[in-house]
C-alpha positions as CSV (number, residue, x, y, z in Angstrom):
1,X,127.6,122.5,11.3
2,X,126.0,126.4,12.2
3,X,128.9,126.0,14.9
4,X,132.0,125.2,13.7
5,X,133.6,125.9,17.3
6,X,131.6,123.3,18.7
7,X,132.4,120.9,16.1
8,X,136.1,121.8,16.9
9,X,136.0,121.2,20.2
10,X,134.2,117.9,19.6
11,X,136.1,116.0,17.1
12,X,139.6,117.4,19.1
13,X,140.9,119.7,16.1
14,X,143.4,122.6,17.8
15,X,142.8,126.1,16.4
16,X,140.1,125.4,14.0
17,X,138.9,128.6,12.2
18,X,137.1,128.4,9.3
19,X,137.0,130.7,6.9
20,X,134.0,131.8,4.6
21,X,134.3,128.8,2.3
22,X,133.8,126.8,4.9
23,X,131.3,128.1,6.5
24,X,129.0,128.3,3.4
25,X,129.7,124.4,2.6
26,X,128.3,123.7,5.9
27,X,125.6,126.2,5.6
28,X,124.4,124.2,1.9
29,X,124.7,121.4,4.1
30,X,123.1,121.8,7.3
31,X,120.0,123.3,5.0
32,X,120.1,120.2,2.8
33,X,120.2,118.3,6.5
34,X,117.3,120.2,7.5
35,X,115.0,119.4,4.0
36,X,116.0,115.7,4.5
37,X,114.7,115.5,8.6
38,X,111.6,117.2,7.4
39,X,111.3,114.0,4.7
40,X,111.9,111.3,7.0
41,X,109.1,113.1,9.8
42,X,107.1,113.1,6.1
43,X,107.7,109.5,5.1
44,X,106.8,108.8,9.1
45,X,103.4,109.6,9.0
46,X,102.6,106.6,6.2
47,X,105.6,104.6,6.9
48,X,104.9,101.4,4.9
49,X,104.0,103.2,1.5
50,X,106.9,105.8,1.9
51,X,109.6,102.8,2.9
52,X,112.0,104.0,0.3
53,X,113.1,106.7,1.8
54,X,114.6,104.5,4.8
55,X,116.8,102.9,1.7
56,X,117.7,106.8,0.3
57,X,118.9,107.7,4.2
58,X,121.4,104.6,4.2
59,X,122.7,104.5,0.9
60,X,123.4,107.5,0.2
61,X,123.5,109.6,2.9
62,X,124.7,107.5,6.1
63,X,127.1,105.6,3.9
64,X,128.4,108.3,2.7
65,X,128.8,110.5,6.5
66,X,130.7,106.7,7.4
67,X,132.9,107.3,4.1
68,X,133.3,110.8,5.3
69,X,134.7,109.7,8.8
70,X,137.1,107.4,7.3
71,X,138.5,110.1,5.4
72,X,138.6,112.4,7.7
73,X,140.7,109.6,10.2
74,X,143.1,108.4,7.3
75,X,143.7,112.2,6.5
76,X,144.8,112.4,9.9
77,X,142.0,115.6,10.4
78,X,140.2,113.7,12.9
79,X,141.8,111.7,15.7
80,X,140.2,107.9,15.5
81,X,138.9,108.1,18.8
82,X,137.1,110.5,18.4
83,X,135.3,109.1,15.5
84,X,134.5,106.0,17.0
85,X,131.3,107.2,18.8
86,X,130.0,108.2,15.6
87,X,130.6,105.6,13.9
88,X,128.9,103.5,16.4
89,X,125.6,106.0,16.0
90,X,125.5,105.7,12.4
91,X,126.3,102.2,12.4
92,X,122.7,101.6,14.8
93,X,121.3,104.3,12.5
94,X,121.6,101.9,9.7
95,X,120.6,98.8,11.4
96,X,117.7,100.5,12.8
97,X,116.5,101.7,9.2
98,X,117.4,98.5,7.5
99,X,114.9,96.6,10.2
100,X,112.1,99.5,9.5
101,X,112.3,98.8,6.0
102,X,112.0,95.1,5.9
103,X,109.3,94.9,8.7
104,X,107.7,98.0,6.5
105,X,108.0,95.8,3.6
106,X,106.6,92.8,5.1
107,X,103.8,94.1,6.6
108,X,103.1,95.4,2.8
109,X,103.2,92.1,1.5
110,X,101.0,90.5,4.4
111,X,98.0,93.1,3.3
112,X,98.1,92.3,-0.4
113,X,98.3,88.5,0.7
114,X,96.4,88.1,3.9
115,X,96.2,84.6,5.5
116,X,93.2,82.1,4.7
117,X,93.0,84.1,1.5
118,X,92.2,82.2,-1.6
119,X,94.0,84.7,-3.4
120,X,91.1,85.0,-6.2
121,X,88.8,87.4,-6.8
């Protein structure tokens, strides 16, 4: 995003030079990128009680970064090929958080309920 050559090079887009406009939208975004990495290293450290977060990354962030892609394929901006790897990482991404969350959530209900428990107080 702080490297829109890069970016260029990687998704196959000939003569890509952004202009200013550009270059701030990624600048809001790779900030607001930033601010949500520094959540999900917060929500690490108590990972059961801060679950949610898991569910905010998937819907609506990676959903939306897949949604993204699809655009940016049926626009013809971005060759499909070249998408495909990306795809495939946000596609573990969400697997991966989807099985943190349920395990986290689990694990949640096992301490409230523990085994052999009569369940009174």
């Amino acid at each position: 995003m702080l490297h829109p050559d890069v970016g260029g090079r990687l998704f196959g887009i000939v003569n890509f030079h952004p202009g200013a406009d550009y270059r701030y939208a990624m600048a809001v975004g790779a900030s607001l990128m930033l601010g949500w990495t520094c959540l999900l290293l917060w929500a690490d450290r108590k990972p059961v009680e801060r679950r949610g977060v898991l569910l905010l990354t998937i819907v609506p962030i990676l959903l939306g970064l897949v949604a993204a892609g699809i655009y940016a394929v049926t626009s013809h901006f971005i060759a499909p090929a070249r998408m495909v790897p990306i795809w495939m990482l946000q596609l573990i991404l969400i697997g991966l958080f989807s099985f943190a969350y349920f395990r986290a959530r689990g694990i949640e209900q096992s301490l409230q309920n523990p085994p052999g428990g009569s369940g009174r107080g």
